[in-house]
C-alpha positions in Angstrom: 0.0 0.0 0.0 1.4 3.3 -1.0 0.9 6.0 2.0 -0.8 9.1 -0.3 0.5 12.8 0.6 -0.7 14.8 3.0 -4.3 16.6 2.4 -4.1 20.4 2.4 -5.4 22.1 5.5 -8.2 23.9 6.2 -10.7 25.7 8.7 -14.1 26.0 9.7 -16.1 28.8 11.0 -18.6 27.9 13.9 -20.3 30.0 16.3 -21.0 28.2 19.5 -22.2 29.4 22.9 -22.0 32.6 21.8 -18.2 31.7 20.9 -16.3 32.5 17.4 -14.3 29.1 16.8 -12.2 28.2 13.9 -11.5 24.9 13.6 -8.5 23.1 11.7 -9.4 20.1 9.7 -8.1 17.8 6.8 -9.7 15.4 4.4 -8.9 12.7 3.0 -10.1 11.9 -0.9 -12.1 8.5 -1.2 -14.5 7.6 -4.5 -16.8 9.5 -5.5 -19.8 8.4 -3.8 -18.3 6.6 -1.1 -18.8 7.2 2.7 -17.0 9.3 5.5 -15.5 7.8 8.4 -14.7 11.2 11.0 -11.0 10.6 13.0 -11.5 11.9 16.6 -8.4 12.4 18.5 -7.0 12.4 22.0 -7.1 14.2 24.7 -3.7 15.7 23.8 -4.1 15.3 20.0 -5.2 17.1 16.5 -5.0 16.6 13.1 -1.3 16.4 13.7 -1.0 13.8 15.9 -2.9 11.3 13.7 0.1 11.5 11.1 -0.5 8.9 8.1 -3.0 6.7 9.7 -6.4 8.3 8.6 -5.5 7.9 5.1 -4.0 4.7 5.2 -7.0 3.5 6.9 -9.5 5.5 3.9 -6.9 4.1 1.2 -7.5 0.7 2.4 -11.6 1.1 2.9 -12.1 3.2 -0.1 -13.5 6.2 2.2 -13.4 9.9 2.4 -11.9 11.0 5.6 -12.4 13.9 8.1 -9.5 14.2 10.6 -10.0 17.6 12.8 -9.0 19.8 16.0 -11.4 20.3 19.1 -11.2 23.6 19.8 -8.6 24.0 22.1 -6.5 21.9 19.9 -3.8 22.1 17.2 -4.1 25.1 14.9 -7.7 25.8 16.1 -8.9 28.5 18.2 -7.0 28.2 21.4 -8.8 28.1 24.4 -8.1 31.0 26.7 -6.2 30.2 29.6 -8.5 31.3 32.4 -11.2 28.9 30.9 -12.0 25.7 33.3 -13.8 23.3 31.3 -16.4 21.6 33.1 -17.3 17.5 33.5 -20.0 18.2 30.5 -17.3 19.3 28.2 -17.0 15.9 26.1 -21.5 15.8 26.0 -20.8 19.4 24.7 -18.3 18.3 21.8 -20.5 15.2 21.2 -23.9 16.7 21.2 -23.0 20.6 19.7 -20.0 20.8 17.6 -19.4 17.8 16.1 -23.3 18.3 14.7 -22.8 21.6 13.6 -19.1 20.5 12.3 -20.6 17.8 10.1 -23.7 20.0 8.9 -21.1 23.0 8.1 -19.2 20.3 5.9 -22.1 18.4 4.3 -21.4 15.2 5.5 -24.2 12.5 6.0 -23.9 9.5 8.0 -20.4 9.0 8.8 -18.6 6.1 10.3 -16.7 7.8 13.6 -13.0 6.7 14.8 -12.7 8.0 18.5 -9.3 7.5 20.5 -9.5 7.9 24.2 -11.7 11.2 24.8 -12.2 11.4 21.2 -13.9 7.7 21.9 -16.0 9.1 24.7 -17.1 12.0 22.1 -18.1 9.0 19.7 -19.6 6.7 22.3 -21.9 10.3 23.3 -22.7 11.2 19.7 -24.1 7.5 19.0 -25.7 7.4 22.2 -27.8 10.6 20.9 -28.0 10.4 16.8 -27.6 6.5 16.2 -29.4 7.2 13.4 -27.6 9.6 12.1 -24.3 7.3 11.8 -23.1 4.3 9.9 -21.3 3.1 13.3 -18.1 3.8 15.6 -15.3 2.7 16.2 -13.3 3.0 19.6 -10.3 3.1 20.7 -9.0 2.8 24.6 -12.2 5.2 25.5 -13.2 5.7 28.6 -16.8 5.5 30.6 -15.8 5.9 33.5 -13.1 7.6 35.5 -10.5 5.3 37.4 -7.9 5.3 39.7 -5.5 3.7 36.9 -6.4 7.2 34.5 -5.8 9.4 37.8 -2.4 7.8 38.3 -1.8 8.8 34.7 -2.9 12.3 34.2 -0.6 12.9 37.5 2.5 10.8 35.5 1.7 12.7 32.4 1.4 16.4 34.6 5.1 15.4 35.9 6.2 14.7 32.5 5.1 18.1 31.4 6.6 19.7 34.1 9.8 18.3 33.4 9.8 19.6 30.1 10.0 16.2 27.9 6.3 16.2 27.4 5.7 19.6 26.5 8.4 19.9 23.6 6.6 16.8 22.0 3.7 18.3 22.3 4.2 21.6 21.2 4.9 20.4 17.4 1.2 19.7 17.4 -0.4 23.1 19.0 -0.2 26.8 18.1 -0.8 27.1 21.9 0.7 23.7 23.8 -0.4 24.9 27.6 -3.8 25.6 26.4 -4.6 22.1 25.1 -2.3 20.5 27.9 -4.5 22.1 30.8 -7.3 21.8 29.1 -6.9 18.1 29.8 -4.9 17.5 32.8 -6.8 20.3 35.0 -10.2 19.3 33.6 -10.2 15.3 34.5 -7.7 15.6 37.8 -10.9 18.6 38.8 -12.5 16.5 42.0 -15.9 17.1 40.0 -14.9 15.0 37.4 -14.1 11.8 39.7 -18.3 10.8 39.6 -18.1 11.4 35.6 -20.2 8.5 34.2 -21.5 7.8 30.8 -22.7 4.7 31.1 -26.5 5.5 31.3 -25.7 7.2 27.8 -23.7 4.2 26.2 -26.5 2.1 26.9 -28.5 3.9 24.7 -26.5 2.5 21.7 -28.0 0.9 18.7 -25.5 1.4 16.1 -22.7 -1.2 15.0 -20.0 -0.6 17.7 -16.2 -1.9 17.6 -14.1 -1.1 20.9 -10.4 -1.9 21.1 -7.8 -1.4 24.0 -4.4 -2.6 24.9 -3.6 -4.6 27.6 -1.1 -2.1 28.6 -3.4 1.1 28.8 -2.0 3.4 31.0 -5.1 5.4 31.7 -7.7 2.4 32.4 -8.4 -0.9 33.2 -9.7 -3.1 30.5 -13.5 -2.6 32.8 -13.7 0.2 29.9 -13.8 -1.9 27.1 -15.9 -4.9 28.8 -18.0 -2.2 30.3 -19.1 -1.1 27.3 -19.9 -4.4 25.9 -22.2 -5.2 28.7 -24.2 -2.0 28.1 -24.4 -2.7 24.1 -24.2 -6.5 23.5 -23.4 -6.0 20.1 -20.5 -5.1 20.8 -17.4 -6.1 18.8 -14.5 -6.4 21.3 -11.0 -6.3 20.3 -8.1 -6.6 23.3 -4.8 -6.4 21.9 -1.8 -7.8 24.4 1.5 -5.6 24.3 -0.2 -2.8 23.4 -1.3 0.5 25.3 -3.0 3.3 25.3 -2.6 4.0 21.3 -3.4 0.9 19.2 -3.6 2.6 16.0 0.0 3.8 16.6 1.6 0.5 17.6 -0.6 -1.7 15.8 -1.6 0.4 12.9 -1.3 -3.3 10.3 -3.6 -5.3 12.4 -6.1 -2.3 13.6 -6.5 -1.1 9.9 -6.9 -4.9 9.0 -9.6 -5.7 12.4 -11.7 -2.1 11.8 -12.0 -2.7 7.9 -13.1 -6.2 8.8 -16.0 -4.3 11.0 -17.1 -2.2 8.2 -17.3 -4.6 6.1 -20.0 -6.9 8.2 -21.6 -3.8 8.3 -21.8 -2.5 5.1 
């Protein structure tokens, strides 16, 4: 498989909560025709931290791709540094923005990749317009919160502070302490500890793939099996030797697993 060059970038103009935002985003060219599948990233991520896997994956499915930054994120609006995002901030991505994203852009029925709170983002946008989707697909996401993701976000805090962290990171934001507090201040907040979507996930009818690593570093594999509980439908994928980003050290067998997915359900 030949990896195709990069897609130009771009930006859209949303108003939300009163709010101007400008949000970076790529696409990837599929057939003409052909579905969308809509890359959510990380908690620390963007478009940039997604590097050649969203169209590899579209190359291999024949799909058009959609690979964006939360606001907050990358090259889109930063997010001013005396805002505290609240627990509702993923419902608010999942229920507001990625809508009026996807409406802005004309794009009907996508599939949705989530990784970690980009997974939570899917899992909450399927819980609420099942309809409205072709299905998801979710990596290492997260329902609830657990000790094991605490102990993280307070290894990852540490790492920042020593300065490693934040030089990898600031190769993929115009404004790296914005997106890195964002994050770490809004899931260490004590309010976030009783965050719980499970009532949500439950509401789940569309084709649903979840995949984590054995090695996660921010939860226990009670995320994954959690979720299949709530929506028996469920197609589980645990991967040993692997953490918190299968698509990164797996991307062969995830791009192989997913496509397998869309397939069944195309």
């Amino acid at each position: 498989m030949t990896t195709p060059a990069p897609p130009p970038t771009e930006f859209a103009e949303l108003d939300w909560n009163g709010k101007p935002l400008r949000l970076e985003y790529q696409r990837v060219a599929g057939p003409d025709q052909a579905p969308t599948v809509v890359f959510l990233h990380e908690g620390l991520g963007s478009v940039a931290i997604w590097r050649d896997f969203p169209a590899r994956f579209c190359q291999a499915n024949a799909l058009h791709g959609l690979v964006y930054s939360r606001y907050g994120y990358g090259r889109s609006t930063p997010r001013p540094h005396d805002e505290r995002w609240q627990p509702d901030y993923l419902h608010q991505q999942a229920w507001d923005v990625l809508p009026a994203l996807l409406a802005q852009l004309g794009i009907a029925r996508p599939w949705l990749f989530g990784h970690s709170d980009g997974a939570s983002i899917a899992l909450l946008h399927a819980a609420r317009f099942s309809a409205q989707i072709r299905g998801i697909i979710v990596e290492a996401p997260h329902i609830t919160v657990e000790d094991k993701a605490i102990a993280g976000l307070l290894t990852a805090r540490n790492a920042y502070s020593g300065g490693a962290l934040r030089k990898a990171l600031a190769r993929l934001h115009d404004d790296v302490d914005s997106a890195f507090y964002a994050w770490n201040e809004s899931w260490l907040n004590p309010a976030f500890r009783s965050w719980d979507i499970r009532a949500e996930v439950a509401q789940i009818t569309t084709p649903l793939m979840a995949i984590q690593g054995e090695g996660d570093e921010y939860g226990t594999l009670e995320q994954v099996y959690g979720i299949q509980r709530l929506v028996p439908h469920t197609r589980l994928l645990v991967l040993p030797g692997v953490g918190h980003t299968p698509h990164r050290d797996q991307p062969e067998l995830i791009i192989e697993e997913a496509s397998r997915f869309l397939r069944d359900h195309s």
